[in-house]
N, C-alpha and C positions, 0 to 999 in steps of 0.2 A: 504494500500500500504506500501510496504517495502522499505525503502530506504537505502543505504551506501554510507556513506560518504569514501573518502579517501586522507589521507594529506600524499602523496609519501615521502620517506627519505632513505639513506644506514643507516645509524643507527638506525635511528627510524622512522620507517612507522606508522602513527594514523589513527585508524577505528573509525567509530561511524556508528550505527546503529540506526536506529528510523523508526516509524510508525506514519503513517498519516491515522485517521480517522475521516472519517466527518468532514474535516476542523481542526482539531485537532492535535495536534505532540508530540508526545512523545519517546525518548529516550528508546532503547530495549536494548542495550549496545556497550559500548565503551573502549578503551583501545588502547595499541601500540605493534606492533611486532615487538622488539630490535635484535639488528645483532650483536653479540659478534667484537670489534676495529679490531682486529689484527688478523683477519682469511680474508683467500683468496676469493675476489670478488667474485667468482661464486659460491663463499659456502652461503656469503652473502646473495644474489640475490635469488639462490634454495630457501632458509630459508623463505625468501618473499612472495616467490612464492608458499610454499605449505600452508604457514600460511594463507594469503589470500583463497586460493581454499579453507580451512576446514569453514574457517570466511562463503564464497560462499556457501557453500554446509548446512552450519547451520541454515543460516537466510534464505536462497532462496531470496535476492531481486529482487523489481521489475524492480528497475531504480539505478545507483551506480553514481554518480560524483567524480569527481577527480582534484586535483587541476592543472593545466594550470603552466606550467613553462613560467615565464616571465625576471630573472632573470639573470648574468652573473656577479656578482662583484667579485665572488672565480668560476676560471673555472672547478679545479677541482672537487669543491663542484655541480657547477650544471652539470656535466659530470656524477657523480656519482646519484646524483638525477634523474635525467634524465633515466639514466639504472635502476633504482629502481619504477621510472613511467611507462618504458616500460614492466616493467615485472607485475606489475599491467594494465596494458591496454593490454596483452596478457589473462591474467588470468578474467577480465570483458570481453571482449571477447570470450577468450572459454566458458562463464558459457551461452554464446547464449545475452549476453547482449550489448550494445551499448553506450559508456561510455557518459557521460555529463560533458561539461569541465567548469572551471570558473576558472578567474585569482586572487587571493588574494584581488585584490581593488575592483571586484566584489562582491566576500563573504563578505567584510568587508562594501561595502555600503548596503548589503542586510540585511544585520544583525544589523548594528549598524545607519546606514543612514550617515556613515563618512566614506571616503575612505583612512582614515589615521589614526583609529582608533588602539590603541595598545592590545597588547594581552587579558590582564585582564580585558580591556572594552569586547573585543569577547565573553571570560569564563563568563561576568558577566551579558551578553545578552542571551548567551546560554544557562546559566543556570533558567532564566527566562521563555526563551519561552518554557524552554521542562520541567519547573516547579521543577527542579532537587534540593533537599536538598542541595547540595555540591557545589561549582566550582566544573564543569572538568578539571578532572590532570590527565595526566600533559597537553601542551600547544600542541602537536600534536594532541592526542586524541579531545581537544577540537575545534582544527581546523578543523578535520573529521565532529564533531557533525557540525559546522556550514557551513561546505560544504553541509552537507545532507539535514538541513533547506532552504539552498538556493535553493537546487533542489525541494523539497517541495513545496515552495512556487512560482515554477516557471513554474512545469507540472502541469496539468490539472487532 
């Protein structure tokens, strides 16, 4: 099974990809799609949007998650986020798939057993269960890998 993880952002959107077999997880790859500051929103978003569809189109997943906005301390910030989730939750959707949502203190108690756990505890879990030489860098991409573990470990 194929899974995608996704940690929505206007600047930076992080994928991870991985494979579940026989119980087993492994990391197919990961990374982040950057949206140049100072160009206009809907250039932005497009950018998103086709990045994604090629990500969609390369791995064929079976199941994608996405991270769950829960959020409101910078309205702009999660306005912007927000439009950068829906254009990800258009794009799993037209690929004929049905998103799976989880909120951060979800991912973070799935992953670390702490719902308060900081970043570099996540990279330093992630990179464990998916047996990875490195930390994932940067901290989006690693968000991704550990949304797609939580889905992982949560379908059948």
């Amino acid at each position: 099974m194929i899974i995608l993880g996704i940690d929505p952002g206007l600047a930076t959107t992080g994928f991870g990809v991985i494979k579940k077999e026989e119980g087993t997880l492994f990391a197919v790859d990961y990374g982040i799609i950057s949206t140049p500051a100072k160009t206009e929103l809907a250039f932005r978003l497009k950018l998103i949007s086709s990045d994604l569809k090629i990500i969609m189109k390369k791995y064929k997943p079976d199941a994608v998650a996405i991270e769950k906005l829960f959020f409101a301390k910078n309205v702009k910030t999660a306005l912007d986020v927000g439009q950068a989730r829906g254009v990800a939750l258009l794009e799993i959707m037209s690929a004929g798939l049905s998103p799976y949502e989880f909120t951060p203190l979800q991912v973070k108690q799935a992953i670390t057993g702490y719902g308060q756990a900081d970043k570099k505890r996540i990279q330093k879990m992630v990179q464990t269960i998916l047996k990875l030489k490195n930390l994932p860098k940067p901290d989006d991409a690693a968000d991704a890998l550990a949304m797609a573990i939580t889905l992982a470990n949560t379908i059948r």
